[in-house]
NUFINU-886821 format. One record per atom (N, C-alpha, C): residue in one letter; x, y, z. Coordinates in steps of 0.02 Angstrom, whole numbers, plus 50000, padded with zeros to 5 digits. Layout:
N
aXYZ ...
# end
This chain:
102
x554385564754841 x554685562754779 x554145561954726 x554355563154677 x553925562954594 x554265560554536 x553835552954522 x553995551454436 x553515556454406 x554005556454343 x553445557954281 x553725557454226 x553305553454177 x553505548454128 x553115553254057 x553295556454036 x553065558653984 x553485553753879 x553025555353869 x552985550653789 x552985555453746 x553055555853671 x552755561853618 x552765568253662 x553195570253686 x552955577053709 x553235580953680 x553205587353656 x553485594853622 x554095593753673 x554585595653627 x555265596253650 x555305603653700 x554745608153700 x554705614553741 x554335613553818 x553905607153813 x553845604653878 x554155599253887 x554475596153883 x554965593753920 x555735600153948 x555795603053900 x556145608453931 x555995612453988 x555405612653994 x555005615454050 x554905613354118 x554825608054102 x554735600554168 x555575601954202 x555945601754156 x556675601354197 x556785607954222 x556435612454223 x556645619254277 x556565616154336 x556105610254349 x555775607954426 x556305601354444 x555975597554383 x556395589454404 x556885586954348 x557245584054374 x557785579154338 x557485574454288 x557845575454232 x557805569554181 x558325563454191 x558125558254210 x558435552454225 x558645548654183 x558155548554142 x558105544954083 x557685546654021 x557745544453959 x557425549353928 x556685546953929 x556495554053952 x555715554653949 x555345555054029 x555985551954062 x555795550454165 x556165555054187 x555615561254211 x555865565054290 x555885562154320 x556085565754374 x556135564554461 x556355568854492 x555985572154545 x556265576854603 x555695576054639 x555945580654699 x555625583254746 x555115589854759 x554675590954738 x554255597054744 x553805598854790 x553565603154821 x553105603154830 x552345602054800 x551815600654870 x551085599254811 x550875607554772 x550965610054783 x550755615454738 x550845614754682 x552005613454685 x552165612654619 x551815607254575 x551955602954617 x551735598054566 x551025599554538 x550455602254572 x549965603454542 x550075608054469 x550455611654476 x550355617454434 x550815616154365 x551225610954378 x551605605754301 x551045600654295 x550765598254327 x550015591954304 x549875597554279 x549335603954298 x548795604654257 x549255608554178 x550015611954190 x549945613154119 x550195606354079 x550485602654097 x550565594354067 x550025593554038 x549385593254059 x548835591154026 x548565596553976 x548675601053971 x548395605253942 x548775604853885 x549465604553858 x549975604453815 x550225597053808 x550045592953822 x550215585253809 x550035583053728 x549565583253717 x549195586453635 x549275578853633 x549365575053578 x549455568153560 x550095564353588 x550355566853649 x550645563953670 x550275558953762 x550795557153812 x550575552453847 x550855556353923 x550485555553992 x550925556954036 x550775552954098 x551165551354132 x550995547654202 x551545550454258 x551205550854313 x551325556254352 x551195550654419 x551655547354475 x551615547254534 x551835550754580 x551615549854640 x551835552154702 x551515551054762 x551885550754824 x551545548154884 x550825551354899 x550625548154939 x549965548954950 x549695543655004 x549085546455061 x548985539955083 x548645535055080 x549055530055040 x548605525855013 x548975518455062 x548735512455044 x548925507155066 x549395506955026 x549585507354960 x550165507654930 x550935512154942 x550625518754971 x550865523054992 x551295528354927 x550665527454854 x550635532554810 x550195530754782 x550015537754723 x549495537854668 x549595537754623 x549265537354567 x549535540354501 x549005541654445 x549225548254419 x548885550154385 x549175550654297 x548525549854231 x548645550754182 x548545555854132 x548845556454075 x548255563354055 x548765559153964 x548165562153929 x548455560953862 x548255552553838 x548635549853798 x548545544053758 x548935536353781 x548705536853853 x549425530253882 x548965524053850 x549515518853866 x549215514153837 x548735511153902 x548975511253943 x548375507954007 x548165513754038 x547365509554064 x547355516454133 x547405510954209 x547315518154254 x547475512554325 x546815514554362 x546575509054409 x545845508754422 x546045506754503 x545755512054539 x545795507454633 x545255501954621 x545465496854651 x545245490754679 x545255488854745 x544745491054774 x544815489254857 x545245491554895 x545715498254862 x546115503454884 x546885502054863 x546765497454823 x547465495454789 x547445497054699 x548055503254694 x547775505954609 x548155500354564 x547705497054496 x548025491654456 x547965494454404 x548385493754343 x548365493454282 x547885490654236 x547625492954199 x546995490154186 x547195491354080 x547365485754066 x547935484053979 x547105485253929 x546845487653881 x546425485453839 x546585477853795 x545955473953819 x545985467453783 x546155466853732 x546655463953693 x546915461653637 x546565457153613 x546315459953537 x545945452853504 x546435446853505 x546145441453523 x546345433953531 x545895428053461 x546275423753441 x545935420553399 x545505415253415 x544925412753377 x544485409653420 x544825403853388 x544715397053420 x544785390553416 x544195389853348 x543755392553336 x543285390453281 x543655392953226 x544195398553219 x544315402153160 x545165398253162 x545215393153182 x545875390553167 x545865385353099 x546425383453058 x546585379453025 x546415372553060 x545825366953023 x546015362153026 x546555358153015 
# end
């Protein structure tokens, strides 16, 4: 089985993606492919993603028992940690206690 979560994408690849997998929702495949297939929609996904975003799981053997991969402008990336993959958010400026209103 395969998510894939595409964002901003050309309305000609997402048309494309659905020769393989189901649109579930808008913007979320899902099917069943083989690894070839799936290799060969990742690498043109990334190549034609342009300012858009993509995230791509599927099993694998992991302790989780999937991976996931990104390509394009997501807002997080995901980082193994001791063989467990986490989301990893860019820090949001926070205000300091010195720059508050007395």
């Amino acid at each position: 089985m395969v998510i894939l979560v595409l964002r901003k994408a050309k309305p000609g690849l997402k048309g494309w993606v659905t020769r393989w997998l189901s649109e579930v929702a808008p913007g979320v495949y899902l099917g069943t492919v083989s690894s070839r297939v799936r290799d060969r929609l990742w690498a043109r996904i990334g190549e034609e993603i342009a300012e858009g975003a993509a995230v791509l799981i599927y099993p694998a053997p992991t302790e989780q028992g999937y991976t996931i991969q990104t390509a394009g402008k997501t807002s997080c990336t995901f980082e193994d940690f001791e063989g467990l993959i986490l989301a990893k958010r860019p820090e949001s400026p926070r205000k300091s206690l010195q720059n508050l209103p007395s």
